[in-house]
C-alpha positions in Angstrom: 89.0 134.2 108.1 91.1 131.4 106.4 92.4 130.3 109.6 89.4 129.9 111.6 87.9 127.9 108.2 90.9 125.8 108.5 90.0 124.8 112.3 86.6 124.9 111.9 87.3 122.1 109.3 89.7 120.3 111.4 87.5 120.3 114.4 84.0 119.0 112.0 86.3 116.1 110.9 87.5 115.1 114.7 83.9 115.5 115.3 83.1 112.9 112.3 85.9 110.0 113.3 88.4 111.3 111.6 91.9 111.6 112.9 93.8 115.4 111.6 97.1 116.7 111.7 98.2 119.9 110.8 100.7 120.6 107.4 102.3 123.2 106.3 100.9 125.9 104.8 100.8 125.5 100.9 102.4 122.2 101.6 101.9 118.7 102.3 104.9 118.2 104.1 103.0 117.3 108.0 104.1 120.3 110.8 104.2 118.0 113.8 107.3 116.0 114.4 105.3 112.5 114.2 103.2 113.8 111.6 100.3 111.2 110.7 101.6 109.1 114.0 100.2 112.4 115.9 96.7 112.4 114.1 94.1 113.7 116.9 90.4 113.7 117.3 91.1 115.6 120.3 89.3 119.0 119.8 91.8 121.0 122.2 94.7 119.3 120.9 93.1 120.1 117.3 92.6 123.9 118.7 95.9 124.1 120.1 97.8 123.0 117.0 95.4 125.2 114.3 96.0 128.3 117.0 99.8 128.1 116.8 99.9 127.4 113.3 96.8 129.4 111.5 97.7 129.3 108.4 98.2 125.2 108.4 96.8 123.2 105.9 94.4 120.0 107.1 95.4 116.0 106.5 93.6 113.2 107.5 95.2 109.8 109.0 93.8 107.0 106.8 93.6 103.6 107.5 93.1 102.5 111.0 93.3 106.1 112.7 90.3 107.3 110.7 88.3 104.1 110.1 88.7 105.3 105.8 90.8 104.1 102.6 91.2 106.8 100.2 92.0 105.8 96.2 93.2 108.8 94.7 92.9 109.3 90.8 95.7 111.0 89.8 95.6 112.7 86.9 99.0 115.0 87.3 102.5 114.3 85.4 101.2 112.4 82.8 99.0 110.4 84.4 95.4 109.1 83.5 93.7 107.8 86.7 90.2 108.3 85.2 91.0 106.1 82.0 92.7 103.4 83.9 89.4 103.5 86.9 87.3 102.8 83.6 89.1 99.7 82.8 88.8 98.4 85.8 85.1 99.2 86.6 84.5 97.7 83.0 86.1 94.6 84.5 84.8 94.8 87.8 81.6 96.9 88.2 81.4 100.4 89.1 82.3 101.6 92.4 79.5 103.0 94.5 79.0 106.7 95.1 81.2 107.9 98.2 82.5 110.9 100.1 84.7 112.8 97.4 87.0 115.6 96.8 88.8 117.0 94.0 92.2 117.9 94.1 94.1 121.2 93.3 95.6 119.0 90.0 91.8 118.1 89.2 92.4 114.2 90.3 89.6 112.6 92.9 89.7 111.6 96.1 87.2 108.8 97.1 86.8 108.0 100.6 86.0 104.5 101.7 85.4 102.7 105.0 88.0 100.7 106.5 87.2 97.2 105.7 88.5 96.5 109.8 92.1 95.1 108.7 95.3 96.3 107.1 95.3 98.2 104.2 98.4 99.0 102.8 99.5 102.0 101.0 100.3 101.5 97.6 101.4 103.9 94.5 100.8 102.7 91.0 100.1 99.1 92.2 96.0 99.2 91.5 97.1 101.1 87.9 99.6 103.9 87.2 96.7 106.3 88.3 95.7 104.8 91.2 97.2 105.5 94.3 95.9 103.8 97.5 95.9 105.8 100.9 95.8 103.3 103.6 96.8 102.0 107.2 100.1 104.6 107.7 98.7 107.2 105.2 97.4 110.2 105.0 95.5 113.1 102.3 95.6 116.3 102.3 91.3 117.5 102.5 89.5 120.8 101.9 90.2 123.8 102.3 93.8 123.3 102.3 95.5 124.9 99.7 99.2 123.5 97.9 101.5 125.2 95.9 103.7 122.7 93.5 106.1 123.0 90.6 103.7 122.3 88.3 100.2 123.3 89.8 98.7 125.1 92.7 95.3 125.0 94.3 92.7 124.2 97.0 91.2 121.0 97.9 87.2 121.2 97.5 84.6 118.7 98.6 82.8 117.5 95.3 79.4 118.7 94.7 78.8 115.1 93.6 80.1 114.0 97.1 77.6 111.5 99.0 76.9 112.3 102.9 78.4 108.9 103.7 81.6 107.1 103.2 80.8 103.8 101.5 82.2 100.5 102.1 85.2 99.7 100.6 84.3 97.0 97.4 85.6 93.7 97.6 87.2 93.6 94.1 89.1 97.1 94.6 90.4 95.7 98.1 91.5 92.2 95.8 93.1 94.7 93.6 95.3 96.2 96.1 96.1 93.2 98.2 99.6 92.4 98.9 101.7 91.4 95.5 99.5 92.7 93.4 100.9 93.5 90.3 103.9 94.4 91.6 106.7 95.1 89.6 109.7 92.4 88.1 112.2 92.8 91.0 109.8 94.4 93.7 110.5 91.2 96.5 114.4 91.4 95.7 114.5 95.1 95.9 112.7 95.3 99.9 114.5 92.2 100.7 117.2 94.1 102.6 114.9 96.7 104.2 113.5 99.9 103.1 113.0 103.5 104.5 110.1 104.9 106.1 107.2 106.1 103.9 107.6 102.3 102.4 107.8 100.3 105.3 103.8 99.4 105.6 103.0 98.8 101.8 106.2 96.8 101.8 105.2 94.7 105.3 102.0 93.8 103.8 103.8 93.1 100.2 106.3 90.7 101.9 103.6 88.8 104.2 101.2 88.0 101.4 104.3 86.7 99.5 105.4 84.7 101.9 102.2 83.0 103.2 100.8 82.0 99.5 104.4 80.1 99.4 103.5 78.6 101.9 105.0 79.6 105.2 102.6 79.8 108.8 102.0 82.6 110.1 104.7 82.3 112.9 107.1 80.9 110.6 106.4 84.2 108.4 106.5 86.5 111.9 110.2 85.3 112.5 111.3 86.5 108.9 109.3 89.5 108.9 110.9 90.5 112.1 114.4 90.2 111.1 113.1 92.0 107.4 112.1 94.8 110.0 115.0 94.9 111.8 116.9 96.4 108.7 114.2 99.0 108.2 115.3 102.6 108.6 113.6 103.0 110.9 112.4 99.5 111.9 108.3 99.4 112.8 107.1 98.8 116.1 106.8 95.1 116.6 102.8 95.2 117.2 102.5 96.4 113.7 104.3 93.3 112.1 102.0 91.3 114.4 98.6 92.8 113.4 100.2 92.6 109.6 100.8 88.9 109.6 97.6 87.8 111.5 95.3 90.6 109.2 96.3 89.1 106.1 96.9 85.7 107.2 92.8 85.5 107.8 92.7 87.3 104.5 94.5 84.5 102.6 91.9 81.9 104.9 89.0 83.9 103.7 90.3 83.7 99.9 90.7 80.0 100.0 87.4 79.5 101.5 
C-alpha cells in the first residue's frame, strides 16, 4: 500500500508540472545517479523508477524544472524560522496563502511560482530560518517519510494548504537576490571555486556582485567562466549564460 501511495503521488505531481525524482527510502539522499538533474514528468519513466524502487521517498526539482520556489521555515537545531518570517512580514507585508507542507521536524514548506528567471538556492541568507529552494534544488514532499539523528517523520500536505501555488512576492525575491546579506568573507571564500551543491547560489552571488560594481554583462561572462572553471565540478556553460543575462535584466529592472 505505501508503495503504490508513493507513485500514485509521484505520478499526480508529473501530472501537475512538477518535475520528481526518487530518494531513498527514509532518506533524502536522491537514488538516481543525477539525482535532481534526472527530475521527470515522464509518467513511465516515473513508473519505472517507483516500480524498481517501492519503497522510495518523493522530491521535487525546484526552480526552473518545476516552474516553483520553495522557502522552507526551519525550525530544527535551534532554529526559529517562524520568529524570523514574522520580522520580515512585519517589515514587508505578509506573504500570501500558498501550496504548503509541514515537515517531519514541524518546519513549513511554502511553494511559490517561479518568477521566469534564476533563483538561486540559498541557506540562512533570507534569515537563519529561512532556507530558499531554487533553480538546482529540490524538497523532499508528502508522503515521504525521513529518519534523522534528531527527528523522524512524514511529510504532510497542510490542511491550511491553498489549491494553487501563488506568485512568488517581490520583496521575498529582493530578499534573496544575489549578495544579500551574505556573510563578512563570503566573495573571498567562492573566489577560488566551490563544490557542487554550492555552485548555483554561489554563480548567482558572484554575478550580482560583480555587475552592481560595475562590470557588463560580457565583461562579467569572461570572469564567471574562468570562476567556473575551478568548480568541482564546473557547470555547464549555458547555465553561466542564462545566470549573467537573468540577473543582469534584474539589476535593469531595479534601476528602473
Amino acid at each position: 500500500m505505501a508503495a503504490a501511495s508513493n507513485l500514485d503521488a509521484a505520478l499526480a505531481l508529473a501530472e501537475r508540472g512538477l518535475a520528481v525524482f526518487p530518494c531513498g527510502a527514509d532518506r533524502k539522499t536522491p537514488i538516481t545517479k543525477n539525482g535532481f538533474k534526472q527530475a521527470s514528468k515522464d509518467p513511465e519513466v516515473i513508473s519505472a523508477w517507483w516500480t524498481g524502487w517501492p519503497a522510495a521517498n518523493v522530491a521535487i526539482a525546484t526552480g526552473a524544472a518545476s516552474n516553483v520556489v520553495v522557502l522552507d521555515v526551519d525550525t530544527k537545531k535551534g532554529k526559529d524560522g517562524e520568529s524570523d518570517l514574522r520580522v520580515l512580514e512585519k517589515q514587508h507585508g505578509k506573504l500570501p496563502r500558498t501550496v504548503e507542507a509541514i515537515t517531519p521536524s514541524k518546519g513549513r514548506h511554502l511553494f511559490f511560482r517561479w518568477p521566469g528567471h534564476l533563483v538561486a538556492c540559498s541557506v540562512g541568507v533570507v534569515a537563519p530560518g529561512l532556507d530558499v529552494r531554487g533553480d538546482g534544488g529540490y524538497v523532499l514532499c508528502a508522503p515521504s517519510h525521513v529518519v534523522e539523528a534528531d527527528y523522524s517523520g512524514r511529510y504532510v500536505w497542510s490542511v491550511d494548504s491553498a489549491a494553487e501555488f501563488a506568485p512568488l512576492p517581490e520583496w521575498l525575491l529582493t530578499v534573496t537576490a544575489a549578495g544579500a546579506r551574505r556573510p563578512p568573507g563570503h566573495f573571498a571564500d567562492i573566489a577560488n571555486g566551490v563544490p557542487d551543491g554550492c555552485r548555483n547560489d554561489s554563480l548567482a552571488s558572484l554575478c550580482g556582485k560583480l555587475l552592481r560594481v560595475g562590470l557588463t554583462p560580457s565583461q562579467a561572462f569572461e570572469y564567471l567562466s574562468f570562476w567556473n572553471s575551478k568548480n568541482n565540478p564546473p557547470l555547464e556553460e549555458v547555465v553561466v549564460e542564462n545566470a549573467v543575462r537573468n540577473i543582469a535584466a534584474r539589476e535593469i529592472r531595479k534601476r528602473k
